[in-house]
Backbone of each chain as ProteinMPNN parsed JSONL, in Angstrom:
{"seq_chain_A": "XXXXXXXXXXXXXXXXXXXXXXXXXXXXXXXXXXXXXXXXXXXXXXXXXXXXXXXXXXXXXXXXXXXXXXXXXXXXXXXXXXXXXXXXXXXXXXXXXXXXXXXXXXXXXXXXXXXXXXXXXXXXXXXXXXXXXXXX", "coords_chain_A": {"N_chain_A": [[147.04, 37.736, -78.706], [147.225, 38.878, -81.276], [148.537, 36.734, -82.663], [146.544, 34.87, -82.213], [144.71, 35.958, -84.309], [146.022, 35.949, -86.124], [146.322, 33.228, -86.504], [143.162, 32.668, -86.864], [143.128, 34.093, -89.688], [144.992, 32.798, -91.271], [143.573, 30.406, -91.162], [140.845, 30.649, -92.22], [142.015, 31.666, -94.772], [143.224, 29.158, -95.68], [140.612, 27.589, -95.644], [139.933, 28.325, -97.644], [141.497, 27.766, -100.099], [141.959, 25.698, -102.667], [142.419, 21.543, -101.805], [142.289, 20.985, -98.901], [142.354, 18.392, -96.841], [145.028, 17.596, -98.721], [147.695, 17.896, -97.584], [147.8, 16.315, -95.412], [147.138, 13.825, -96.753], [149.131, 13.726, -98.51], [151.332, 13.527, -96.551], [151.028, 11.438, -95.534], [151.207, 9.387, -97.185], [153.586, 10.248, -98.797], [156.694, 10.588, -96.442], [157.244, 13.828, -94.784], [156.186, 14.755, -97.212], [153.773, 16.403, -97.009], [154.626, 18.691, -95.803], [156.388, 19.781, -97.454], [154.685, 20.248, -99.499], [153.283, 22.605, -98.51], [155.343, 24.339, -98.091], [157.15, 24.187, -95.905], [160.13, 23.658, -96.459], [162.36, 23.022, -94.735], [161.73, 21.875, -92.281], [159.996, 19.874, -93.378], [161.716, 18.344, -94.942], [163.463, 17.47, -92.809], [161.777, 16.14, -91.775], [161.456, 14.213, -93.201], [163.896, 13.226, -93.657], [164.102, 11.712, -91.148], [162.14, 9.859, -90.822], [162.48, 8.209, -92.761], [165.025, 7.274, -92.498], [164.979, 5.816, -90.25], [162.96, 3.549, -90.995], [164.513, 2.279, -93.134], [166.635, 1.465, -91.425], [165.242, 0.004, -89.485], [164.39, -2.068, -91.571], [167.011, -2.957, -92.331], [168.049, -3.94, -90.287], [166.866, -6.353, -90.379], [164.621, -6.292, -89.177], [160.646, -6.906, -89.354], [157.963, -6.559, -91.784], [154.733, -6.329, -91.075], [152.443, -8.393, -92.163], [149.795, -9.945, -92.229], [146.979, -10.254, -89.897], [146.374, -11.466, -87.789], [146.105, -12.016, -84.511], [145.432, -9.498, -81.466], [148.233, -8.066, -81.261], [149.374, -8.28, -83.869], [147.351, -6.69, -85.534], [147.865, -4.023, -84.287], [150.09, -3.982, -85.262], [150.479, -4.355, -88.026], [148.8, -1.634, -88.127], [150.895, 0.044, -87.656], [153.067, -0.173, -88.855], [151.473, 0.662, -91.424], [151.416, 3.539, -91.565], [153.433, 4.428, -93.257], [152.95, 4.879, -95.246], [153.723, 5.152, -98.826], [156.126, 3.579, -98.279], [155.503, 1.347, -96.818], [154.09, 0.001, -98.862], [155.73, 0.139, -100.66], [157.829, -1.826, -99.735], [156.659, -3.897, -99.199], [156.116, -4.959, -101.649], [158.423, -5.095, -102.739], [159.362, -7.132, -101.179], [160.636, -6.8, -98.82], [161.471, -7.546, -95.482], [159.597, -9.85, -94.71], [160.856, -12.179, -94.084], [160.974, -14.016, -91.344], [162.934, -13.4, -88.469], [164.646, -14.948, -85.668], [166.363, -12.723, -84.181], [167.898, -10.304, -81.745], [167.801, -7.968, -82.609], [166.645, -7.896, -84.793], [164.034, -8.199, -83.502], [164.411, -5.431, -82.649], [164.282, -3.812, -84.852], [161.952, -4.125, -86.35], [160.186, -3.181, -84.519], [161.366, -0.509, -84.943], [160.324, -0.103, -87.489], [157.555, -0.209, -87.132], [157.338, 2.134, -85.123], [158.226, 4.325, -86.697], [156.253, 4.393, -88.45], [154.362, 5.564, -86.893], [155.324, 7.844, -86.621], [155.136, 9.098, -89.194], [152.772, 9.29, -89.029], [151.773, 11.208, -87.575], [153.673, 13.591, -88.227], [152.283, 13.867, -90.662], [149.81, 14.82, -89.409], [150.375, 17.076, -88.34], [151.389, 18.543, -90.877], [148.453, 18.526, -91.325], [147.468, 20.667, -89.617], [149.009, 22.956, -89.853], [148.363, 23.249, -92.404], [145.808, 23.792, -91.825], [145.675, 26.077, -90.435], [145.975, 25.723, -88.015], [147.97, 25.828, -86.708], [151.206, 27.248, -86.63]], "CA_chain_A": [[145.899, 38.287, -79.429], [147.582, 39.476, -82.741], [148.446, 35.343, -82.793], [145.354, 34.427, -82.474], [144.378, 36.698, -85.272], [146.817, 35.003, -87.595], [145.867, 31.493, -87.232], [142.214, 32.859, -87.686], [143.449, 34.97, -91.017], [145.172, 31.542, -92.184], [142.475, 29.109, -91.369], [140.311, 31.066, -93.596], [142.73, 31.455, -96.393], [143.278, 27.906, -96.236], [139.814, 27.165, -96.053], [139.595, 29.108, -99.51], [141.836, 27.282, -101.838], [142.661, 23.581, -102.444], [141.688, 20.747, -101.0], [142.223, 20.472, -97.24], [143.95, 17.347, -96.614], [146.208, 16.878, -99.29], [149.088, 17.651, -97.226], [147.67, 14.907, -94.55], [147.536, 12.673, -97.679], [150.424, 13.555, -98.805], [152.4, 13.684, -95.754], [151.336, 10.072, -95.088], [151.936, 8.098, -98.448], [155.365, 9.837, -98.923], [157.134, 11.139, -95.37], [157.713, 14.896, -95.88], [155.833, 15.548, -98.422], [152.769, 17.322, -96.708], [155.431, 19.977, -95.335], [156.886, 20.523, -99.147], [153.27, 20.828, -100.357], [153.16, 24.064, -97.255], [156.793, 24.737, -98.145], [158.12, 24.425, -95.187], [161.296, 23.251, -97.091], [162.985, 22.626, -93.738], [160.445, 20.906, -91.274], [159.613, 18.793, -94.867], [163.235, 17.597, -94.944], [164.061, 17.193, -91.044], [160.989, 14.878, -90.742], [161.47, 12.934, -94.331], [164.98, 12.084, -93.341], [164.502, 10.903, -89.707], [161.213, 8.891, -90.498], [163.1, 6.942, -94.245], [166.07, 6.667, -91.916], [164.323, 5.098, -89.25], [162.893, 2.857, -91.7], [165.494, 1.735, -93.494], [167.221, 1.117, -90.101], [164.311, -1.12, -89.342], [164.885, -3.014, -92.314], [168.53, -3.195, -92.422], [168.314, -4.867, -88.858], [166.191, -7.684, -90.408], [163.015, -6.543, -89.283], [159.505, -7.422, -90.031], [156.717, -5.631, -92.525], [153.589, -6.538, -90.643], [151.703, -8.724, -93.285], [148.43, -9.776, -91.738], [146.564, -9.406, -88.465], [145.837, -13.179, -87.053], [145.848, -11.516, -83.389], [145.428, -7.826, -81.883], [149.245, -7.233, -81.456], [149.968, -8.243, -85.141], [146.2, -5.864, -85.867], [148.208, -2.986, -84.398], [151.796, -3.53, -85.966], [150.104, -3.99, -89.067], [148.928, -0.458, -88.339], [151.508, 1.293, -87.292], [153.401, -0.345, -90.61], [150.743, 1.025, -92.807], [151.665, 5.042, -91.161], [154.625, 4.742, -93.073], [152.107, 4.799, -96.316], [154.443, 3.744, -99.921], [157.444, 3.196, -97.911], [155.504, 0.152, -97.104], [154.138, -1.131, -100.05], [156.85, -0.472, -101.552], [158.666, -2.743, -98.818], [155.925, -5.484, -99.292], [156.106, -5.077, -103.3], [159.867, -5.731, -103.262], [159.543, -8.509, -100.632], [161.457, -6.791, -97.692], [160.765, -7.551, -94.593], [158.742, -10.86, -94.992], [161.207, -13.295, -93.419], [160.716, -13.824, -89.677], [163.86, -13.614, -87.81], [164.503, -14.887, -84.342], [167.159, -12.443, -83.314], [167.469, -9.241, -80.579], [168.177, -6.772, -83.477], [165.417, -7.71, -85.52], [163.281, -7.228, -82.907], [164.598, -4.327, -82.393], [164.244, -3.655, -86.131], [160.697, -4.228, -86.361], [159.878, -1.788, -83.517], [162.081, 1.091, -85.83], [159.552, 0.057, -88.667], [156.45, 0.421, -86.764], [157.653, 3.52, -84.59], [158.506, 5.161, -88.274], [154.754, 4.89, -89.396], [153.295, 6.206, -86.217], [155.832, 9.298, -86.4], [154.894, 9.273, -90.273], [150.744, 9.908, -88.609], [152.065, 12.552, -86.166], [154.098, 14.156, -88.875], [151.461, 13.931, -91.266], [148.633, 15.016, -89.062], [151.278, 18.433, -88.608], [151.14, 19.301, -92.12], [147.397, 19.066, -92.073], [147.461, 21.142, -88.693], [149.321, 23.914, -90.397], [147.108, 23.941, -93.674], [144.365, 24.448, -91.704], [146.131, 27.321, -89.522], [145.888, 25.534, -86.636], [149.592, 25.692, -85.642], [152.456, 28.097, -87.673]], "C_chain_A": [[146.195, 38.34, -80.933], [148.001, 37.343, -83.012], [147.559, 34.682, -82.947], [144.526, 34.93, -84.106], [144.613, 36.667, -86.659], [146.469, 33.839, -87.597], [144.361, 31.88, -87.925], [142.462, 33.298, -89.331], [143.819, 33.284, -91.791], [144.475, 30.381, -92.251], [141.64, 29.648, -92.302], [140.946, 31.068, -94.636], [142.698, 30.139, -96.202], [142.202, 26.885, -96.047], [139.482, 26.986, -97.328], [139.984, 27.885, -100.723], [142.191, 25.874, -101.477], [141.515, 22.803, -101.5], [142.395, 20.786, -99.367], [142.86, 19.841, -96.536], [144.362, 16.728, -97.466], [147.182, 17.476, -98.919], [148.933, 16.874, -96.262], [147.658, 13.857, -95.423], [149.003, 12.14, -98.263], [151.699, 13.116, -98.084], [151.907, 12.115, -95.151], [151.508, 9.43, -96.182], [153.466, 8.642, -98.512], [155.677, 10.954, -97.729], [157.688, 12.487, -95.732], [156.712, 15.815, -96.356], [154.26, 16.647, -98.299], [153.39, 19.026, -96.053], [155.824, 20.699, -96.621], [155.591, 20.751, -99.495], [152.888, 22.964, -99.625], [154.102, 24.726, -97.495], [157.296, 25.588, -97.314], [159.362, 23.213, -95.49], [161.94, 22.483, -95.947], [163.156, 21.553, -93.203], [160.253, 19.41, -92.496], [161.108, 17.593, -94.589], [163.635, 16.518, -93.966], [163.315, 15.703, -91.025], [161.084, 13.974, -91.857], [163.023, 12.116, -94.282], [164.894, 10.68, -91.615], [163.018, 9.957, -90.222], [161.703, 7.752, -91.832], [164.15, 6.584, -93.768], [165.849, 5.511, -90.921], [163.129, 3.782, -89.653], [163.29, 1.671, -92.307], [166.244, 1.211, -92.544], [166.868, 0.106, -89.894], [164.682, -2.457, -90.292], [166.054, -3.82, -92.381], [168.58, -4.416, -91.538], [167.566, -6.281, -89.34], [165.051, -7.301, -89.954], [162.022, -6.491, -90.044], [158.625, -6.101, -90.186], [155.587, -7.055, -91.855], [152.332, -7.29, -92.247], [150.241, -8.966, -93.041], [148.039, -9.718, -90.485], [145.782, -10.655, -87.985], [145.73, -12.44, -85.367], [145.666, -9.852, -83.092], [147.1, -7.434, -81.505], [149.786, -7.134, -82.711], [149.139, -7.046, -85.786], [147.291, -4.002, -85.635], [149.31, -2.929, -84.472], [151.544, -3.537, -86.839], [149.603, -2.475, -89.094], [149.385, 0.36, -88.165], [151.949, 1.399, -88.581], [152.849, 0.352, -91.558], [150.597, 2.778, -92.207], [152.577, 5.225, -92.139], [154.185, 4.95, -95.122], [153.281, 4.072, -97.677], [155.531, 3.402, -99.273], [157.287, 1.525, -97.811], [155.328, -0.973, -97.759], [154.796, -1.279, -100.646], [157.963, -1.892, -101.097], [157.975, -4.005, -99.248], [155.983, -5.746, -100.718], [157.825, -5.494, -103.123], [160.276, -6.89, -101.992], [160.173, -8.486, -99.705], [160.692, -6.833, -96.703], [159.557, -8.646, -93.825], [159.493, -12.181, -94.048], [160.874, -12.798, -91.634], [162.066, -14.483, -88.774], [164.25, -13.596, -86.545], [165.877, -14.075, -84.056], [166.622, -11.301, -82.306], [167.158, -8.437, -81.432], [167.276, -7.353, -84.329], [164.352, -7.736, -85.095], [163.43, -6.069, -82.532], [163.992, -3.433, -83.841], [162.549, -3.647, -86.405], [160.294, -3.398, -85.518], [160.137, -0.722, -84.633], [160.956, 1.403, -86.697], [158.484, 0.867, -88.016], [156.578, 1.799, -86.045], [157.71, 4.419, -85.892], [157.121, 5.055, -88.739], [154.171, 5.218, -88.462], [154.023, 8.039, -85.699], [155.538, 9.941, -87.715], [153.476, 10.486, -89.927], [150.948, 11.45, -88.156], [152.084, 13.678, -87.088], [152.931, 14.978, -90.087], [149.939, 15.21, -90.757], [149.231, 17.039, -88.64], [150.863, 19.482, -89.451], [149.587, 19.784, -91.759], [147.245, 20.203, -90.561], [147.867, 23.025, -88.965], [148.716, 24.263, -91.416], [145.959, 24.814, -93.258], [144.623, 25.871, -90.485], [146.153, 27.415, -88.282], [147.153, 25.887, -85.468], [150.382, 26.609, -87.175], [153.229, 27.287, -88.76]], "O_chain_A": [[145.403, 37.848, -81.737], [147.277, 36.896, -83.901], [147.591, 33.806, -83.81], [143.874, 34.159, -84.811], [144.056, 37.001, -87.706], [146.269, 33.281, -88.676], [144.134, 31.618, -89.106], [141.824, 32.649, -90.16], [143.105, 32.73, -92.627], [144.617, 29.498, -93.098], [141.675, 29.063, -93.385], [140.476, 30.434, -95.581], [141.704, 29.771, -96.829], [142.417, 25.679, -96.163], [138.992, 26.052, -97.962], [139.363, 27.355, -101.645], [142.538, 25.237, -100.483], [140.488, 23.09, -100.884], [143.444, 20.142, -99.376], [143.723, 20.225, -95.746], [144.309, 15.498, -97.444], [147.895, 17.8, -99.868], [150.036, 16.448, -95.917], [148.164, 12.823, -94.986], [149.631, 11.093, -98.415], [152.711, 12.597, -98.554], [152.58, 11.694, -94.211], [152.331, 8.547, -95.938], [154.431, 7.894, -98.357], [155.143, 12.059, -97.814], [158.445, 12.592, -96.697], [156.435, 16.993, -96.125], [153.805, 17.388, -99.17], [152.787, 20.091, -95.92], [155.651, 21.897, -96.843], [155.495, 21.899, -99.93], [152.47, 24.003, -100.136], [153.978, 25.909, -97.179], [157.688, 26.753, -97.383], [159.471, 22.146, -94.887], [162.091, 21.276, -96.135], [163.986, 20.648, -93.292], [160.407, 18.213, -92.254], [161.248, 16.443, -94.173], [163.965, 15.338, -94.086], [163.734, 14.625, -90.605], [160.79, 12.813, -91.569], [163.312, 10.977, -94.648], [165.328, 9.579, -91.277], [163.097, 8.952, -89.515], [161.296, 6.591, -91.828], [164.624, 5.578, -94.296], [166.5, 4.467, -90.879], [162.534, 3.162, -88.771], [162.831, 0.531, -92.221], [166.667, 0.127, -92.946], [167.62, -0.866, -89.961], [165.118, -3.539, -89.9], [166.114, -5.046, -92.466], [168.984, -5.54, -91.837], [167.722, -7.275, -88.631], [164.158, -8.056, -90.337], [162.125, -6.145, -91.221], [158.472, -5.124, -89.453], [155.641, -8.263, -92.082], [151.665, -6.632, -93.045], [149.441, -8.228, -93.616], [148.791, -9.057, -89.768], [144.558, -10.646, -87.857], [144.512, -12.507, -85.2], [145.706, -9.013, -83.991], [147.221, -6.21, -81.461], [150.56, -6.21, -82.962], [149.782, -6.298, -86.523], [147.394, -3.116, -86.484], [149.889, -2.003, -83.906], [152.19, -2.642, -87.386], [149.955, -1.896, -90.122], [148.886, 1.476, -88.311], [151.684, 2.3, -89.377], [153.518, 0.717, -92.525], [149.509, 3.281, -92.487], [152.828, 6.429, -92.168], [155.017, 5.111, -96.015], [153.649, 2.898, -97.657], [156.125, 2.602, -99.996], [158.053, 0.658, -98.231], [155.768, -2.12, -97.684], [154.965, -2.306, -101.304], [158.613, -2.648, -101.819], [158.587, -5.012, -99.602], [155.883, -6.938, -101.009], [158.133, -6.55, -103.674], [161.392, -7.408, -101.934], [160.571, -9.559, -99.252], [159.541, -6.396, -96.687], [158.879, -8.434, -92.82], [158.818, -13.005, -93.431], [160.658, -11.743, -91.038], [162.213, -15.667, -88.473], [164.314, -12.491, -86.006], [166.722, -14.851, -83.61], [165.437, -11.182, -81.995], [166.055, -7.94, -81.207], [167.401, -6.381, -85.074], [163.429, -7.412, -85.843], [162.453, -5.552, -81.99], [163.282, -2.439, -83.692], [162.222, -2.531, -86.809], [159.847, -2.467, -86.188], [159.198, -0.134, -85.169], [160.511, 2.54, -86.856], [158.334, 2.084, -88.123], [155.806, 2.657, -86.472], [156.96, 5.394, -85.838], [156.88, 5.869, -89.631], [152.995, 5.344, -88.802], [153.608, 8.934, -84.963], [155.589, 11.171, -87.733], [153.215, 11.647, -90.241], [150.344, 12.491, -88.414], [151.214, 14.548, -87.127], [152.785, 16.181, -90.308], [149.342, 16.048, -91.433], [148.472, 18.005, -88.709], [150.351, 20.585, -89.262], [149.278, 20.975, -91.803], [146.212, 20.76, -90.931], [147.289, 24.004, -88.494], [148.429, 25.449, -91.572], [145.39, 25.801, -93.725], [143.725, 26.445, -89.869], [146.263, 28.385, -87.532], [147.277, 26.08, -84.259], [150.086, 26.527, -88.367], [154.069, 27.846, -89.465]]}, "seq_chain_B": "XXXXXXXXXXXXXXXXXXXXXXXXXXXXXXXXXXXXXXXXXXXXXXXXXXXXXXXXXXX", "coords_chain_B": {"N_chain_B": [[173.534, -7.152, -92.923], [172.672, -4.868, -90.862], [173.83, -4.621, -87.333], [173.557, -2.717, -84.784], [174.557, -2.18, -81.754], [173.124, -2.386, -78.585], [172.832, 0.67, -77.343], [173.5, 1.952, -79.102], [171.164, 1.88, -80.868], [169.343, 2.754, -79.121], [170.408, 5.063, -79.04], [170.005, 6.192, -82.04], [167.208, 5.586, -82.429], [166.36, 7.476, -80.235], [167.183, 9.903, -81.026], [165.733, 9.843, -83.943], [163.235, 9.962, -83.407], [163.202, 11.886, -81.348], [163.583, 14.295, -83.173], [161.534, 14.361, -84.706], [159.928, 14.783, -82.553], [160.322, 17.207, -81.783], [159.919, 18.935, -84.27], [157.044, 19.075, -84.927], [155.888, 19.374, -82.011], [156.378, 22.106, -81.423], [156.483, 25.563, -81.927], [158.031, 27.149, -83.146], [161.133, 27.732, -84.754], [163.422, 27.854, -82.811], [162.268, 26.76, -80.193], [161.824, 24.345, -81.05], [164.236, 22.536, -81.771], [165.05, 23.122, -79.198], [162.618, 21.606, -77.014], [163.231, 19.354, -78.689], [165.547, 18.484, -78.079], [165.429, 18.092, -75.36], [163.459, 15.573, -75.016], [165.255, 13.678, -76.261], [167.025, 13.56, -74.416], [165.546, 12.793, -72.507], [164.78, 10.271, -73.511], [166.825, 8.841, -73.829], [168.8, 9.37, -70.935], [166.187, 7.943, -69.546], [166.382, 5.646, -70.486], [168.709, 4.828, -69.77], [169.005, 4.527, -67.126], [166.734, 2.752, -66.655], [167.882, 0.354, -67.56], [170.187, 0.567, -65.38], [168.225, 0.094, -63.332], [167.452, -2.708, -63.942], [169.251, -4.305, -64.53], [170.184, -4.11, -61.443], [168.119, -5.305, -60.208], [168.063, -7.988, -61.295], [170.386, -8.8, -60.039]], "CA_chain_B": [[172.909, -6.515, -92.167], [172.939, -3.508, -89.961], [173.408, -5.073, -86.413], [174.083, -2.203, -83.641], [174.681, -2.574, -80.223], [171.349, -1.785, -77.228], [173.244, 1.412, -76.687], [173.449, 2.317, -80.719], [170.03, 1.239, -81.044], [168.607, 3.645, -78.65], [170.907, 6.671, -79.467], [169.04, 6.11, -83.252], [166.027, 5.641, -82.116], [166.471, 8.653, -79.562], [167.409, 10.738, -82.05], [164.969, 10.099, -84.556], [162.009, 10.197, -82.643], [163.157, 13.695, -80.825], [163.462, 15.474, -84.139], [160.098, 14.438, -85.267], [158.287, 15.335, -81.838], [160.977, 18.53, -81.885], [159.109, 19.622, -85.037], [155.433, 18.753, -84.402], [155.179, 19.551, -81.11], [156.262, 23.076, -80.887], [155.82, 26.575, -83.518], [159.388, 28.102, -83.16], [162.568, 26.945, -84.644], [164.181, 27.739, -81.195], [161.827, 25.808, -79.352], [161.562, 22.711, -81.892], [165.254, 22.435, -81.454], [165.013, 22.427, -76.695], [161.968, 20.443, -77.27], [164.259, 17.729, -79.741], [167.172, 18.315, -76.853], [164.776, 17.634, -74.527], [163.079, 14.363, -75.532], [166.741, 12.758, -76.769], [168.31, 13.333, -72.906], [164.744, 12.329, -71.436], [164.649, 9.132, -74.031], [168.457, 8.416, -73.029], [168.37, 9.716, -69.625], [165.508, 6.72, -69.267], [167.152, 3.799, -71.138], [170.363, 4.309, -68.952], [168.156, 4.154, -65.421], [165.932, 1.256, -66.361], [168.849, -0.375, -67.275], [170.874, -0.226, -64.234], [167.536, -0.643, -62.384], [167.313, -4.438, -64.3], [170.814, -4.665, -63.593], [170.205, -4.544, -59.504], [167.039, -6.454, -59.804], [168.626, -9.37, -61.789], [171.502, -9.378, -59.138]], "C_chain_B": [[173.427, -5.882, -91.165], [172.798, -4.279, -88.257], [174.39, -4.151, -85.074], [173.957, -2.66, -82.276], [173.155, -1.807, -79.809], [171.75, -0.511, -77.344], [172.825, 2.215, -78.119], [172.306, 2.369, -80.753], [169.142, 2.738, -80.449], [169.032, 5.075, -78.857], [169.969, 7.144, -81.168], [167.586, 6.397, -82.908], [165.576, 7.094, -81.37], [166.151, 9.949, -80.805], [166.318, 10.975, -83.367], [163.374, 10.615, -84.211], [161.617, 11.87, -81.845], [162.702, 14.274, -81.807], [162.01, 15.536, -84.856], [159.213, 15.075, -84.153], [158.926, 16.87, -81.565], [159.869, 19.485, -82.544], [157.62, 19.506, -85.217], [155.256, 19.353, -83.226], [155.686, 21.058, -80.585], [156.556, 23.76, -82.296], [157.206, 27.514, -83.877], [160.678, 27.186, -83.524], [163.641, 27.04, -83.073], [163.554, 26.867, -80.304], [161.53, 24.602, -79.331], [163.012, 22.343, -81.466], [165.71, 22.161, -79.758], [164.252, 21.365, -76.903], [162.62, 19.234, -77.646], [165.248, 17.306, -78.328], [166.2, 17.316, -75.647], [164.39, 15.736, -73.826], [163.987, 13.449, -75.594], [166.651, 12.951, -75.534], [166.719, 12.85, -72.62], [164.672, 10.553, -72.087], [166.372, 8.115, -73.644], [168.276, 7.893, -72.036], [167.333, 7.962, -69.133], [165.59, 5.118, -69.283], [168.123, 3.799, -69.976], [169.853, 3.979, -67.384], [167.346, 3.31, -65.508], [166.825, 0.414, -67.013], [169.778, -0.557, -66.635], [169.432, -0.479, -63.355], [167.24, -2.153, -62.746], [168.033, -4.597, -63.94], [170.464, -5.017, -62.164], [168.766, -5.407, -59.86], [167.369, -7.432, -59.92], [169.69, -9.675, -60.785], [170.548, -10.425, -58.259]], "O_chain_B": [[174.473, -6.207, -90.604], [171.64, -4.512, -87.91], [175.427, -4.544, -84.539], [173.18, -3.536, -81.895], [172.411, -1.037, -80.417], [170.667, 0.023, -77.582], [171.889, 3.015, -78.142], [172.144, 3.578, -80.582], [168.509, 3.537, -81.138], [168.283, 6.052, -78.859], [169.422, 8.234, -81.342], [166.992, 7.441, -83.175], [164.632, 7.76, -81.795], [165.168, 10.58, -81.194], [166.079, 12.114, -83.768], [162.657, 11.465, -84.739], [160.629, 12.597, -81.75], [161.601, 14.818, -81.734], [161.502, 16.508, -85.415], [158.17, 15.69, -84.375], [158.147, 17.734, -81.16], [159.183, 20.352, -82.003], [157.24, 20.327, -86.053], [154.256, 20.07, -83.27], [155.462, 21.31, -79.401], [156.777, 23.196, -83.367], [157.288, 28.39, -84.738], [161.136, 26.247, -82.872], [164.403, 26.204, -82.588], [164.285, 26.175, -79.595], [161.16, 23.865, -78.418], [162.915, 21.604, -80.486], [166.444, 21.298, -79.277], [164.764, 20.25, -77.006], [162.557, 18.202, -76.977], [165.524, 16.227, -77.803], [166.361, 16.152, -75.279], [164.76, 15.057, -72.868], [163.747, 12.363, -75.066], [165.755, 12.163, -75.233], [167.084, 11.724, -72.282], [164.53, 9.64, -71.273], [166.641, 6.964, -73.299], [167.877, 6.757, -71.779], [167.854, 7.053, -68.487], [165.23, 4.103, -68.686], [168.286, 2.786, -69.295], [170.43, 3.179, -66.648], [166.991, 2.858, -64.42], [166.289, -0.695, -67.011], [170.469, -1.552, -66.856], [169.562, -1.415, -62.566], [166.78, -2.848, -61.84], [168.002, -5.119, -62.826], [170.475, -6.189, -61.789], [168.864, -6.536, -59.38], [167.219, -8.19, -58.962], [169.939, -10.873, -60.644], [171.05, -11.127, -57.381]]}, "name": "protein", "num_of_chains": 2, "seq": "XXXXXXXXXXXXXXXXXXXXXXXXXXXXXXXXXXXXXXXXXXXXXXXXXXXXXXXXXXXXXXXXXXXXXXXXXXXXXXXXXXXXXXXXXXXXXXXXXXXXXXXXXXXXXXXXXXXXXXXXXXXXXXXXXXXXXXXXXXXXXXXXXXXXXXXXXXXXXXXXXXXXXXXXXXXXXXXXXXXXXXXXXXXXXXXXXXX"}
């Protein structure tokens, strides 16, 4: 009851001020950063290392940044890719990720990427979950 | 380049994936933390039994 009473109390306050979803904006262009906008310092941290690690991982291994969408499995690796908001343009602006490599580990690597922008969404969709007082 | 083993691969993967649905999917640092535990041994736990079940099939 008294739980209930607090998400109501904080969905109203955070009806009040600000905009709404800029910590779902935020928390999808840079991983994180919709938790630091809430400052939960922590949670912010936890999930901006494991989703730029899991990233970078991806990369490392040789896998692929999803460039266009000629069929629907490339349609939805291009969108998991684009969860992972500047991580990936920055990836496609500096040209990583572009070669197409037949090994195991860069398919494996390419999975990491796309898994990392649909934990980016999750993460993201968190923050705005807590702005709006839906969850603590 | 970074080229781990299947086993490496999934302990990473494990691992990253727990701590994100750790902290999303529950409101208590005590219970984001079982939840994370959780997820890792069930994401493990799963890799290591559908890979001896390929194992006996491929025999």
């Amino acid at each position: 009851m008294a739980e209930a009473e607090n998400r109501t109390t904080a969905a109203k306050t955070g009806a009040q001020d600000g905009f709404v979803f800029l910590p779902l904006i935020a928390g999808w262009l840079v991983p994180g950063a919709g938790h630091f906008i809430l400052r939960k310092w922590g949670r912010g941290t936890l999930l901006a290392i494991s989703i730029v690690c899991m990233f970078a991982l991806g990369l490392a291994m040789q896998g692929r940044l999803y460039a266009n969408a000629h069929d629907i499995l490339e349609m939805l690796g291009l969108l998991g890719d684009l969860g992972s908001g500047l991580l990936y343009i920055a990836g496609r602006a500096m040209g990583l990720g572009s070669d197409s490599v037949q090994l195991t580990v860069a398919d494996w690597g390419t999975r990491f990427i796309v898994v990392a922008g649909l934990l980016n969404i999750i993460s993201a969709v968190d923050a705005h979950n807590i702005r709006t007082g839906r969850k603590l | 380049m970074f080229s781990p083993s299947h086993f490496t691969a999934v302990l990473l993967f494990a691992l990253f994936a727990s701590t994100v649905f750790g902290i999303t999917q529950r409101e208590t640092p005590q219970r984001m933390f079982r939840y994370g535990l959780y997820c890792f041994s069930l994401f493990v736990g799963s890799a290591i039994v559908m890979s001896w079940v390929m194992y006996l099939i491929a025999r």
